[in-house]
mmCIF file as gemmi writes it, N, C-alpha and C atoms, coordinates in Angstrom:
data_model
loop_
_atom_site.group_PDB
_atom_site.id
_atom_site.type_symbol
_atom_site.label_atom_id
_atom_site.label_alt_id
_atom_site.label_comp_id
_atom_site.label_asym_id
_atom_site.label_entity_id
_atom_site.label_seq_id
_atom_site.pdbx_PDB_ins_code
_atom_site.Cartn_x
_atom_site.Cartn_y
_atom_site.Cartn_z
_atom_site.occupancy
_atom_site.B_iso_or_equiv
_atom_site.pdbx_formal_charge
_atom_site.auth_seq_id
_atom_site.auth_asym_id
_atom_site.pdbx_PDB_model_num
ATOM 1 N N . UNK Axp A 1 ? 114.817 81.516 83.239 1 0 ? 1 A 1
ATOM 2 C CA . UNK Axp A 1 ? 114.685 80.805 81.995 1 0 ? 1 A 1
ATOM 3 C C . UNK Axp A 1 ? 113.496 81.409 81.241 1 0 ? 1 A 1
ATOM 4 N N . UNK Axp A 2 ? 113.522 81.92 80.197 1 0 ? 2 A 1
ATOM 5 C CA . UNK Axp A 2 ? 113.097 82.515 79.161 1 0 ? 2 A 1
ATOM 6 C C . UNK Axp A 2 ? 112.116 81.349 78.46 1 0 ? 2 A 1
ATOM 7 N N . UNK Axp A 3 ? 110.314 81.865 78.432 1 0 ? 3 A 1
ATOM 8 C CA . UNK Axp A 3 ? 109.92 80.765 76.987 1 0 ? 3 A 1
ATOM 9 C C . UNK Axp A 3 ? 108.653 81.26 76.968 1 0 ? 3 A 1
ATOM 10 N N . UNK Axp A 4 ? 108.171 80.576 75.327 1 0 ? 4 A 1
ATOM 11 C CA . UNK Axp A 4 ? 107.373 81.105 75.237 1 0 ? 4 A 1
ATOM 12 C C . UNK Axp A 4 ? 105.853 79.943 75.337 1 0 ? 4 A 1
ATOM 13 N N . UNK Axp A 5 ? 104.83 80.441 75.617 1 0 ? 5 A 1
ATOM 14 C CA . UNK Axp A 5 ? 103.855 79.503 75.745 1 0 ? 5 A 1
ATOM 15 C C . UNK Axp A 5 ? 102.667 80.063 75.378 1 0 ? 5 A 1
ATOM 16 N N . UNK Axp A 6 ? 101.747 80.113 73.859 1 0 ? 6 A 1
ATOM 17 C CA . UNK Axp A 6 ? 100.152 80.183 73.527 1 0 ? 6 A 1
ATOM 18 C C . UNK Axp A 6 ? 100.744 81.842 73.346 1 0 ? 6 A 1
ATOM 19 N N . UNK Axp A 7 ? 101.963 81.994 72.854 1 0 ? 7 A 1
ATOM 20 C CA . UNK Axp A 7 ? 101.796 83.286 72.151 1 0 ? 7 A 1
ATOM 21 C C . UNK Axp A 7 ? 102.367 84.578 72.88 1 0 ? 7 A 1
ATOM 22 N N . UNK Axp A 8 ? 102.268 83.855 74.486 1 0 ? 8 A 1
ATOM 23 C CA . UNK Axp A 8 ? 102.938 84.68 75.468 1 0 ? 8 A 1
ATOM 24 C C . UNK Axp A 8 ? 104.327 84.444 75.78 1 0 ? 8 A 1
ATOM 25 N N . UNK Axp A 9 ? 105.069 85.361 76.151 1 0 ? 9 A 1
ATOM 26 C CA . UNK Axp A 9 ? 106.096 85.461 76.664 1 0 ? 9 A 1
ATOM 27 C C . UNK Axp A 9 ? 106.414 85.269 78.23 1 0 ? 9 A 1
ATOM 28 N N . UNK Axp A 10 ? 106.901 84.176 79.113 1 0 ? 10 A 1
ATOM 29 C CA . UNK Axp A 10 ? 107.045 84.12 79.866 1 0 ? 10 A 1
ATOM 30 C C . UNK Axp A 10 ? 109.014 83.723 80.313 1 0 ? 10 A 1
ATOM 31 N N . UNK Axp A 11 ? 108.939 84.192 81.922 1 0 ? 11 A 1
ATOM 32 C CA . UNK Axp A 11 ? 110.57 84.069 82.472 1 0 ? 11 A 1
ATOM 33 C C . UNK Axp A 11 ? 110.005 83.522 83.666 1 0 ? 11 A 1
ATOM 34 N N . UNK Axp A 12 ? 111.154 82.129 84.713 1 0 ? 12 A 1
ATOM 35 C CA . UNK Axp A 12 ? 111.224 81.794 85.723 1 0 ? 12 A 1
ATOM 36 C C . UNK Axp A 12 ? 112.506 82.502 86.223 1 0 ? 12 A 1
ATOM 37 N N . UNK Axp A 13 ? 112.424 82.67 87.424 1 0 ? 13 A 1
ATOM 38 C CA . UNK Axp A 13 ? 113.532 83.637 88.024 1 0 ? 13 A 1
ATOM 39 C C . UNK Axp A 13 ? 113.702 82.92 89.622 1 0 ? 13 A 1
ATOM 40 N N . UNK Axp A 14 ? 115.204 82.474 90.223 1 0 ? 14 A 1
ATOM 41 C CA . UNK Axp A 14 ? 114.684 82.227 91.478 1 0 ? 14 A 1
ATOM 42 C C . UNK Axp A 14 ? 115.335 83.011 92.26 1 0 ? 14 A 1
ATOM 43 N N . UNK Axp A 15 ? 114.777 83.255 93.424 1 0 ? 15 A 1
ATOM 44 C CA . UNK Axp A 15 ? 114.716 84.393 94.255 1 0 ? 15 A 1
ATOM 45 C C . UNK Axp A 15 ? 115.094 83.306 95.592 1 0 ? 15 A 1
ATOM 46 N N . UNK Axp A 16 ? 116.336 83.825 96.299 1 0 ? 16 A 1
ATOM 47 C CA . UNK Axp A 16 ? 116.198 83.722 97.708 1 0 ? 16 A 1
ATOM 48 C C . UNK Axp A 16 ? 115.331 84.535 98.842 1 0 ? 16 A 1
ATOM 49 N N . UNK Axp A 17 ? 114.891 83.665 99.526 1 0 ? 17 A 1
ATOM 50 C CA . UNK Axp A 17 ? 114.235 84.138 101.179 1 0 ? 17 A 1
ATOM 51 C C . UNK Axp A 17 ? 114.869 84.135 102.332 1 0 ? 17 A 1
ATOM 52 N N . UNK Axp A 18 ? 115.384 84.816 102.899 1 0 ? 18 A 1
ATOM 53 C CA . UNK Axp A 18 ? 116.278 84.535 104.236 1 0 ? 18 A 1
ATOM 54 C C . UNK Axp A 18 ? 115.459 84.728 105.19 1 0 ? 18 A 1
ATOM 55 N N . UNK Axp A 19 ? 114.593 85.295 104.906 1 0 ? 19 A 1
ATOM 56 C CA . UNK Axp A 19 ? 113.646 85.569 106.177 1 0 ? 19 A 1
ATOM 57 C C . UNK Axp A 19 ? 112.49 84.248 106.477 1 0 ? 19 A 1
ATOM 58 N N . UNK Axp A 20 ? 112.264 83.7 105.392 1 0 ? 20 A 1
ATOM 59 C CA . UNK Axp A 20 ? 111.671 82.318 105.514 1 0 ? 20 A 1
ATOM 60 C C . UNK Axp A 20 ? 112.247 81.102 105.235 1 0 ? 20 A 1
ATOM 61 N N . UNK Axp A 21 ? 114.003 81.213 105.103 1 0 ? 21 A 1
ATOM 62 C CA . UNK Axp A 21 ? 114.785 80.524 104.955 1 0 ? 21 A 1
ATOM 63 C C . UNK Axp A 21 ? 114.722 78.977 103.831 1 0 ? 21 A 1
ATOM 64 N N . UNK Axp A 22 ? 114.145 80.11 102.437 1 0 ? 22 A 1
ATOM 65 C CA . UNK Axp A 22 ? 114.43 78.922 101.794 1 0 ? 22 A 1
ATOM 66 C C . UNK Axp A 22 ? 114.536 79.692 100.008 1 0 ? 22 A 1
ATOM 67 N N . UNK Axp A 23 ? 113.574 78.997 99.035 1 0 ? 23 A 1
ATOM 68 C CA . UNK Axp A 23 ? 114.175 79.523 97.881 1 0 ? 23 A 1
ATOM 69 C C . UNK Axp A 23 ? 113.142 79.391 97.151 1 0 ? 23 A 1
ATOM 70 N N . UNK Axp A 24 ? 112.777 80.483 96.188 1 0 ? 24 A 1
ATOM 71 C CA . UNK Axp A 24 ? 111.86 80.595 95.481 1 0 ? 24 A 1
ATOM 72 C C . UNK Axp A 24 ? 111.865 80.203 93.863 1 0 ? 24 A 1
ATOM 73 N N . UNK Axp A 25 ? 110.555 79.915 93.091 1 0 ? 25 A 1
ATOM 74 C CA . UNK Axp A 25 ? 110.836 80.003 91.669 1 0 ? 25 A 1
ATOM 75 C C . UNK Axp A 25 ? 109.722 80.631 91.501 1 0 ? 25 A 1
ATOM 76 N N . UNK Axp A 26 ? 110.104 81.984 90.992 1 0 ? 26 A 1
ATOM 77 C CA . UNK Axp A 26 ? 109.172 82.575 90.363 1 0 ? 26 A 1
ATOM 78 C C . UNK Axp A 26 ? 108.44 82.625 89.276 1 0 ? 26 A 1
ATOM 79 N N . UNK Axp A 27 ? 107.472 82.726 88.188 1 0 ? 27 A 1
ATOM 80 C CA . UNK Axp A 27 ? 107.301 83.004 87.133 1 0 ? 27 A 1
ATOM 81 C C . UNK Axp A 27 ? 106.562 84.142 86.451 1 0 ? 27 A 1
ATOM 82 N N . UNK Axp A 28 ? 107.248 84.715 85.76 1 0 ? 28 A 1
ATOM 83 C CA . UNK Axp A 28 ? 106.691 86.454 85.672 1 0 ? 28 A 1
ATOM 84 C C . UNK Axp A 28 ? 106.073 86.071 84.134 1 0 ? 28 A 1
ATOM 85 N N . UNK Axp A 29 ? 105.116 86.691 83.776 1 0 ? 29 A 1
ATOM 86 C CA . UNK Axp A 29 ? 104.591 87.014 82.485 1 0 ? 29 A 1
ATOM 87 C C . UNK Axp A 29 ? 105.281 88.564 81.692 1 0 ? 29 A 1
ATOM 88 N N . UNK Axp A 30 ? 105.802 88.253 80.539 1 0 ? 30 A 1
ATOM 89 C CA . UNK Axp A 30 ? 106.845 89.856 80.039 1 0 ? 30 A 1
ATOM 90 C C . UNK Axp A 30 ? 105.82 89.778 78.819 1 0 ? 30 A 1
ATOM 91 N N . UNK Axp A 31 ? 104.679 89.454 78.345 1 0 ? 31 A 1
ATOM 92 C CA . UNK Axp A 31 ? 104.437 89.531 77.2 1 0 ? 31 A 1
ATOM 93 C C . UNK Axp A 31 ? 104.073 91.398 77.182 1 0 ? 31 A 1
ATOM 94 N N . UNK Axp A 32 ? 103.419 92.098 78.099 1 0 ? 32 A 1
ATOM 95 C CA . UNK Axp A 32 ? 103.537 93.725 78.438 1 0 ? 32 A 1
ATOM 96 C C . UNK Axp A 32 ? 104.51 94.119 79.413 1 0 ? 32 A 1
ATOM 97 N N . UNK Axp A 33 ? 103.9 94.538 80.392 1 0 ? 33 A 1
ATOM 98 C CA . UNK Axp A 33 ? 104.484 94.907 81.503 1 0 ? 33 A 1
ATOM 99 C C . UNK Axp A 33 ? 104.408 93.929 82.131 1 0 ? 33 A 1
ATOM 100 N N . UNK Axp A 34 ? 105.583 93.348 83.079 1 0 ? 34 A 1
ATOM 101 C CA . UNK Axp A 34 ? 106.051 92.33 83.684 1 0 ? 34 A 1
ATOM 102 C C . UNK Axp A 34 ? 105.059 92.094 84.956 1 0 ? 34 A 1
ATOM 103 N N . UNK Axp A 35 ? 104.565 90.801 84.808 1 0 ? 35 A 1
ATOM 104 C CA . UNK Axp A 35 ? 103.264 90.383 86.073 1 0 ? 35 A 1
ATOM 105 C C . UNK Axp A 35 ? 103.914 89.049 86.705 1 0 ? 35 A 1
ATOM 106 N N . UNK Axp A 36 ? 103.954 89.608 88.285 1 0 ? 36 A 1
ATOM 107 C CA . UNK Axp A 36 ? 104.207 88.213 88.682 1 0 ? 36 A 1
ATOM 108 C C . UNK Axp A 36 ? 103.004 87.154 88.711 1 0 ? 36 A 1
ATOM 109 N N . UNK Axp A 37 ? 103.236 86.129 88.297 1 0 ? 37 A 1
ATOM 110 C CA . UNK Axp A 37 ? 102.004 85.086 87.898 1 0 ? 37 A 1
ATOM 111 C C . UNK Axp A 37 ? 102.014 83.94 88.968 1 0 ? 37 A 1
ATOM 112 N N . UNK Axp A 38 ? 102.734 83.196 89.47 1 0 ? 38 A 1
ATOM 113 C CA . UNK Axp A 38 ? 102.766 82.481 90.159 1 0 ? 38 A 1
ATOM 114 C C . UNK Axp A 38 ? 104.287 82.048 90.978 1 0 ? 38 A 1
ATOM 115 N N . UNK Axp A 39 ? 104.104 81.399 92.167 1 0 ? 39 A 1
ATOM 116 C CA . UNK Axp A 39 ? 105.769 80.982 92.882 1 0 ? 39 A 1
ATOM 117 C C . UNK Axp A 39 ? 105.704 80.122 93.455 1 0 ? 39 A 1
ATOM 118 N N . UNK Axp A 40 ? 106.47 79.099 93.471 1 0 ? 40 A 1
ATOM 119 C CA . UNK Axp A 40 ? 106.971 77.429 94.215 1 0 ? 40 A 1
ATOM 120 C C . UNK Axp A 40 ? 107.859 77.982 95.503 1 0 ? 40 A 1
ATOM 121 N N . UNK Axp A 41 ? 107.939 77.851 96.648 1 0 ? 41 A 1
ATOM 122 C CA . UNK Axp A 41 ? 108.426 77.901 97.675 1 0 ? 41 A 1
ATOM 123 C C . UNK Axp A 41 ? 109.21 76.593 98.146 1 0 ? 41 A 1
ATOM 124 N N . UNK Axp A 42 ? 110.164 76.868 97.824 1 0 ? 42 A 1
ATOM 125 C CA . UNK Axp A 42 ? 111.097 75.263 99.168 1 0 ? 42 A 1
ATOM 126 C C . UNK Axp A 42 ? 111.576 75.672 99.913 1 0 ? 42 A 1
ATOM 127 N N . UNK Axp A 43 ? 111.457 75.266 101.263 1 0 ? 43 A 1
ATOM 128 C CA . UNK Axp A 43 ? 111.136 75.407 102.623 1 0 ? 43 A 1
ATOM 129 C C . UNK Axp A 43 ? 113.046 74.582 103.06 1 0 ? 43 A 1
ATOM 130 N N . UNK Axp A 44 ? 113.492 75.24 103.25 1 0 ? 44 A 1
ATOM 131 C CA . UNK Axp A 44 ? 114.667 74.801 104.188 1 0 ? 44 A 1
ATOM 132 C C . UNK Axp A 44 ? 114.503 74.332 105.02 1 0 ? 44 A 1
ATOM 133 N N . UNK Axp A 45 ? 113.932 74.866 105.979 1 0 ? 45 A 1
ATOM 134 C CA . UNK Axp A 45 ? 113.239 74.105 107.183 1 0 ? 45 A 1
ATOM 135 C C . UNK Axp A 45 ? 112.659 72.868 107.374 1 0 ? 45 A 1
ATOM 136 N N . UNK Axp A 46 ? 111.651 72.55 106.648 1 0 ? 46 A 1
ATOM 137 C CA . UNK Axp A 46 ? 111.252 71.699 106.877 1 0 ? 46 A 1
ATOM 138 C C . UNK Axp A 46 ? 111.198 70.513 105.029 1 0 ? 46 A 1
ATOM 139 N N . UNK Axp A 47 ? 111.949 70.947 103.998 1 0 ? 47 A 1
ATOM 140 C CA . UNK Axp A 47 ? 111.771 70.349 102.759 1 0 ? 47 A 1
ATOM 141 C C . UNK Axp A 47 ? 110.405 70.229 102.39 1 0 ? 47 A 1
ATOM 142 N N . UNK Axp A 48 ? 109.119 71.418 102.327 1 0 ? 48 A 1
ATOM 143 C CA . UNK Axp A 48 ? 108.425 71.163 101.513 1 0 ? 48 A 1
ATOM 144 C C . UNK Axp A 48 ? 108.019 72.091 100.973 1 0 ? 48 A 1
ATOM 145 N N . UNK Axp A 49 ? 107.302 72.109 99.886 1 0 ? 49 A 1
ATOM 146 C CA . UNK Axp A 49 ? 107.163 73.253 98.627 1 0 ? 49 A 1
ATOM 147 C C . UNK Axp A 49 ? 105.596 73.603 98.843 1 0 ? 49 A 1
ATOM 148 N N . UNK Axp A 50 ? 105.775 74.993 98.822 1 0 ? 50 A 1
ATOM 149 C CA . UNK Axp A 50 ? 103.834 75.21 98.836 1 0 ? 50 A 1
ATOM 150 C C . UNK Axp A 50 ? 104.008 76.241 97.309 1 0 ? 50 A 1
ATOM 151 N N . UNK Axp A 51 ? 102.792 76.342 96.709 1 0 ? 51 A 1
ATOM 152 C CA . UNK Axp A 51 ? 102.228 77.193 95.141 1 0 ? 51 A 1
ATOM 153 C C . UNK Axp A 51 ? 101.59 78.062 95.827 1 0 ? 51 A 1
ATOM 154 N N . UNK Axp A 52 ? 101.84 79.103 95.41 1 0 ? 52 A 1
ATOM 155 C CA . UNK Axp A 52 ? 101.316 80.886 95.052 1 0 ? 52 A 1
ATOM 156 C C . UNK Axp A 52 ? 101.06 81.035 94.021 1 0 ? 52 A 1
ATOM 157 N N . UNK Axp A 53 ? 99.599 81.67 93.798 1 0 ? 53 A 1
ATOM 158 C CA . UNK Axp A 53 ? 99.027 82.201 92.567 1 0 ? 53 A 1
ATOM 159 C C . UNK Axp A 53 ? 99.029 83.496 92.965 1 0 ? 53 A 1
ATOM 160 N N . UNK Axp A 54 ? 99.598 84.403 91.948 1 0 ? 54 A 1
ATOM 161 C CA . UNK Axp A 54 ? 99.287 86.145 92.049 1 0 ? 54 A 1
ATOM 162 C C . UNK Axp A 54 ? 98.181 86.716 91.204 1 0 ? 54 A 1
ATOM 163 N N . UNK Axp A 55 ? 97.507 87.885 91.744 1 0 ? 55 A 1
ATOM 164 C CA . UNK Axp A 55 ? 97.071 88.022 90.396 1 0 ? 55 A 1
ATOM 165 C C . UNK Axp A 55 ? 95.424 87.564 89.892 1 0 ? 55 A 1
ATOM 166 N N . UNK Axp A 56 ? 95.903 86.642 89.133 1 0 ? 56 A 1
ATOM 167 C CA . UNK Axp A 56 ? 95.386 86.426 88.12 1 0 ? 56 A 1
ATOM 168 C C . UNK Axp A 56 ? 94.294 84.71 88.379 1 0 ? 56 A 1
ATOM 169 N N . UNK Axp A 57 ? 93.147 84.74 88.444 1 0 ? 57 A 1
ATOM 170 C CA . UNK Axp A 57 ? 92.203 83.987 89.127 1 0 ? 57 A 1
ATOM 171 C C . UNK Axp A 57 ? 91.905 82.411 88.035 1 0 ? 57 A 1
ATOM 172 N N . UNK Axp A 58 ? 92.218 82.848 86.417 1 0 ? 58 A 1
ATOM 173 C CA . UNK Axp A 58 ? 92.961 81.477 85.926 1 0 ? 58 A 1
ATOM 174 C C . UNK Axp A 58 ? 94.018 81.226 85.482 1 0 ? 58 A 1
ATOM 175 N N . UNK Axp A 59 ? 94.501 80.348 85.588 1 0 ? 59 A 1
ATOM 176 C CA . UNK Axp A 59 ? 95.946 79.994 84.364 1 0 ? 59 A 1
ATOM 177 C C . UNK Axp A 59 ? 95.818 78.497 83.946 1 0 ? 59 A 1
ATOM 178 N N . UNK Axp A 60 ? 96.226 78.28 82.67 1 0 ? 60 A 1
ATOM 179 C CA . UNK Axp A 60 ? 96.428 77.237 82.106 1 0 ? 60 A 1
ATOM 180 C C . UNK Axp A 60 ? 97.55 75.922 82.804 1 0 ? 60 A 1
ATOM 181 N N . UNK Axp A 61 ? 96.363 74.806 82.812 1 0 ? 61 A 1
ATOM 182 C CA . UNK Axp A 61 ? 97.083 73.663 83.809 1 0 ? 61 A 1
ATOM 183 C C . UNK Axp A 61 ? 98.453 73.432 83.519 1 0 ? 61 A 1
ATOM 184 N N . UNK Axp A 62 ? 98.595 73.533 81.903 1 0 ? 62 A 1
ATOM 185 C CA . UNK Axp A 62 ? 100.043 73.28 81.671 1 0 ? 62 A 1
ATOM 186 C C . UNK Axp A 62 ? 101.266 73.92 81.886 1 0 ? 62 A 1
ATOM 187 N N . UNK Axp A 63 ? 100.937 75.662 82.042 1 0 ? 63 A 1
ATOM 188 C CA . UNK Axp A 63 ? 101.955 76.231 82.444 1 0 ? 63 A 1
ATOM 189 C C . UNK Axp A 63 ? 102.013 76.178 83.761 1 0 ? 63 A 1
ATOM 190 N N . UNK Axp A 64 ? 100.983 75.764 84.57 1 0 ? 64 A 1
ATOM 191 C CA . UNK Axp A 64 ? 101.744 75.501 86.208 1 0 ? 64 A 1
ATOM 192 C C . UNK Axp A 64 ? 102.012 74.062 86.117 1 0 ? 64 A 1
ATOM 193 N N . UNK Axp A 65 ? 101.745 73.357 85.466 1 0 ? 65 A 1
ATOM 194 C CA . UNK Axp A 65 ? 102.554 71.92 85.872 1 0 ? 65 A 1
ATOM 195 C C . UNK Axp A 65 ? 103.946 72.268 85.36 1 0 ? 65 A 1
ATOM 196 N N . UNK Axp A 66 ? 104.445 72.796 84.002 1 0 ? 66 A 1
ATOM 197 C CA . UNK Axp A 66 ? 105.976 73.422 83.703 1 0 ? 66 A 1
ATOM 198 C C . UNK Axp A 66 ? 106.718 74.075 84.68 1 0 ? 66 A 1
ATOM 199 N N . UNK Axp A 67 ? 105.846 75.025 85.726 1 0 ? 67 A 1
ATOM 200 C CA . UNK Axp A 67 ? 106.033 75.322 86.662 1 0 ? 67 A 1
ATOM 201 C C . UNK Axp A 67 ? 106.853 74.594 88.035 1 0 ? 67 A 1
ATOM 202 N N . UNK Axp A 68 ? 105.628 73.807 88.091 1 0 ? 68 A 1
ATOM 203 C CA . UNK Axp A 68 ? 106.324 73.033 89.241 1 0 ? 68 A 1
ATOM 204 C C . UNK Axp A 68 ? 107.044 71.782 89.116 1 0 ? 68 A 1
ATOM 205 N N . UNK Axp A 69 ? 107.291 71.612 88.015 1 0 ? 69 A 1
ATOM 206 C CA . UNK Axp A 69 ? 108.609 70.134 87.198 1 0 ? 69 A 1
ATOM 207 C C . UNK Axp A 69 ? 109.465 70.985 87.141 1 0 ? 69 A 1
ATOM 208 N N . UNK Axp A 70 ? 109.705 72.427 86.66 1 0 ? 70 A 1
ATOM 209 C CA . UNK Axp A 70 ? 110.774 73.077 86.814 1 0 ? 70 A 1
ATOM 210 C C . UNK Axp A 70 ? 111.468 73.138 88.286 1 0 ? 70 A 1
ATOM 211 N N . UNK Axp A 71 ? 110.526 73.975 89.34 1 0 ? 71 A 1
ATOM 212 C CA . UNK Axp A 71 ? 111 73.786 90.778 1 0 ? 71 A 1
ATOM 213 C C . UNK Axp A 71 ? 111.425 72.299 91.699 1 0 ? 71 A 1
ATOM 214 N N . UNK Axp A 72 ? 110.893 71.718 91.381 1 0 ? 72 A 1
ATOM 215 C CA . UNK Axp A 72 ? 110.881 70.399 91.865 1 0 ? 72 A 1
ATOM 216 C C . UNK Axp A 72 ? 112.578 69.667 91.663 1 0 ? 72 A 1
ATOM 217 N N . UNK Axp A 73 ? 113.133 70.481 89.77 1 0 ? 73 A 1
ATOM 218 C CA . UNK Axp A 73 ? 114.521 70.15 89.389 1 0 ? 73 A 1
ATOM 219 C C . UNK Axp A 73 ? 115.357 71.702 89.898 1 0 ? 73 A 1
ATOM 220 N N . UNK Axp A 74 ? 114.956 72.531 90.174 1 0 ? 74 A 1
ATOM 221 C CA . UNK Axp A 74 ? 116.036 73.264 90.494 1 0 ? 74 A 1
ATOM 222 C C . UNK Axp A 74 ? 115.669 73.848 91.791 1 0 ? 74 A 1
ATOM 223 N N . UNK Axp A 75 ? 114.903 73.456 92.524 1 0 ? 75 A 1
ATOM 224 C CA . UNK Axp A 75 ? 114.784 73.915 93.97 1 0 ? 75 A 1
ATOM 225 C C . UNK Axp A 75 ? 115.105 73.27 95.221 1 0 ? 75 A 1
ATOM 226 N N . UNK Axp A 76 ? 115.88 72.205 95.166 1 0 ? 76 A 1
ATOM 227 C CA . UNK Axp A 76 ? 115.703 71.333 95.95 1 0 ? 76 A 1
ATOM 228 C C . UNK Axp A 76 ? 117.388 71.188 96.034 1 0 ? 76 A 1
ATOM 229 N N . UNK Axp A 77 ? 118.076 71.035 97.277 1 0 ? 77 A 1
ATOM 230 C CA . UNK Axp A 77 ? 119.214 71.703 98.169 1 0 ? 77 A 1
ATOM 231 C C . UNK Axp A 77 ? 120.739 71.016 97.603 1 0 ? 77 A 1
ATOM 232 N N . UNK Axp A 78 ? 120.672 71.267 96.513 1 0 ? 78 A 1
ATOM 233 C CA . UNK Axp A 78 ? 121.628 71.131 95.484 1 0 ? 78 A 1
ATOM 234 C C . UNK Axp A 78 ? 123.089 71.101 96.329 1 0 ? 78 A 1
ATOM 235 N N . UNK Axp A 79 ? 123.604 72.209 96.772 1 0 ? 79 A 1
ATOM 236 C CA . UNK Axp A 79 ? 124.856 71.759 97.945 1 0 ? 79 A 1
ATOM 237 C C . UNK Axp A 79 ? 124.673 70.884 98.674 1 0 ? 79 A 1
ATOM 238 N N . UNK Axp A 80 ? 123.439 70.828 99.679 1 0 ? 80 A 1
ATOM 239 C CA . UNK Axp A 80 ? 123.406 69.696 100.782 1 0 ? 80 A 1
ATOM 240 C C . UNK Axp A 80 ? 124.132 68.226 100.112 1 0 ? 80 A 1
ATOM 241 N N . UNK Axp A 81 ? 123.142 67.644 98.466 1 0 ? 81 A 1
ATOM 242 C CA . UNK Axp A 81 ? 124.02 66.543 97.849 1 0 ? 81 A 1
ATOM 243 C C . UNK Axp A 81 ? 125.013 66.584 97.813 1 0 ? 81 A 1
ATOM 244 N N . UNK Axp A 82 ? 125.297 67.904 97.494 1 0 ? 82 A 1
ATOM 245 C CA . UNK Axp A 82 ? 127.16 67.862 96.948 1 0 ? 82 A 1
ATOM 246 C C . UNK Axp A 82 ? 128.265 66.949 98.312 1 0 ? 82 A 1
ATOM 247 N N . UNK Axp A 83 ? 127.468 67.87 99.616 1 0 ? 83 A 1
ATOM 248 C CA . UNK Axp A 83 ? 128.474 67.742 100.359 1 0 ? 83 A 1
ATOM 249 C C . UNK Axp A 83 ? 128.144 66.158 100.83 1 0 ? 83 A 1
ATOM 250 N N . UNK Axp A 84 ? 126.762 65.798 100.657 1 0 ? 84 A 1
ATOM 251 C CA . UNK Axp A 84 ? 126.84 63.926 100.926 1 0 ? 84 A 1
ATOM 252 C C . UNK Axp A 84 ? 128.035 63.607 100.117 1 0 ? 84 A 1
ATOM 253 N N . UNK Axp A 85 ? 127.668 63.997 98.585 1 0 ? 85 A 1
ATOM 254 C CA . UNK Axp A 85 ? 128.71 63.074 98.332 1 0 ? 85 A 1
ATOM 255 C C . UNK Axp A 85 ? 130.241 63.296 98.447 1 0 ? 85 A 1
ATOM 256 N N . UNK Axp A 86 ? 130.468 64.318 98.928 1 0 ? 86 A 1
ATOM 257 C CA . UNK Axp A 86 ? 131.735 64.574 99.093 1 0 ? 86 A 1
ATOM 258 C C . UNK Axp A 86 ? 132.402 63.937 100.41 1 0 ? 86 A 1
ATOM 259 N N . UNK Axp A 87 ? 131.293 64.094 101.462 1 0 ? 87 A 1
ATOM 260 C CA . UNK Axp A 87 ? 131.502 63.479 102.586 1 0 ? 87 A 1
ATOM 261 C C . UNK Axp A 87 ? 130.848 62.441 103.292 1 0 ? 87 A 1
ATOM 262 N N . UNK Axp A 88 ? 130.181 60.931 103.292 1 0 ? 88 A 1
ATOM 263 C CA . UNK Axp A 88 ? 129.662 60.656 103.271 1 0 ? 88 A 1
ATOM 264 C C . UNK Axp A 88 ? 129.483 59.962 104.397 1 0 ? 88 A 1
């Protein structure tokens, strides 16, 4: 997801992990050359999310709270519901 925030250009991207068996949301900065800036981790294993900062030693509170309201709605085991409710 594409947006812009204070002039910059930013994208969330999510990335699977198989090796840590779960799912990422990334967020890259494109306003130059593409910087990974920060990542939400959900944990298959055990359902919980840890934050990665890359980089870059500040960022603005608001783009990591956008951050993690974003992951929080699209990281979290979207089939597993399906199949509750399919099978219950």
């Amino acid at each position: 997801m594409k947006f812009e925030y204070k002039g910059r250009q930013y994208e969330t991207l999510l990335a699977s992990d198989v090796v840590g068996d779960g799912i990422w949301l990334e967020l890259w900065d494109e306003t130059e050359e593409p910087e990974h800036i920060l990542g939400v981790f959900y944990s298959d294993t055990d359902g919980s999310f840890t934050f990665h900062c890359y980089g870059r030693q500040q960022l603005p509170l608001e783009l990591v709270e956008r951050c993690i309201h974003e992951a929080r709605d699209r990281l979290l085991p979207i089939a597993d519901e399906l199949l509750d409710e399919e099978y219950p």
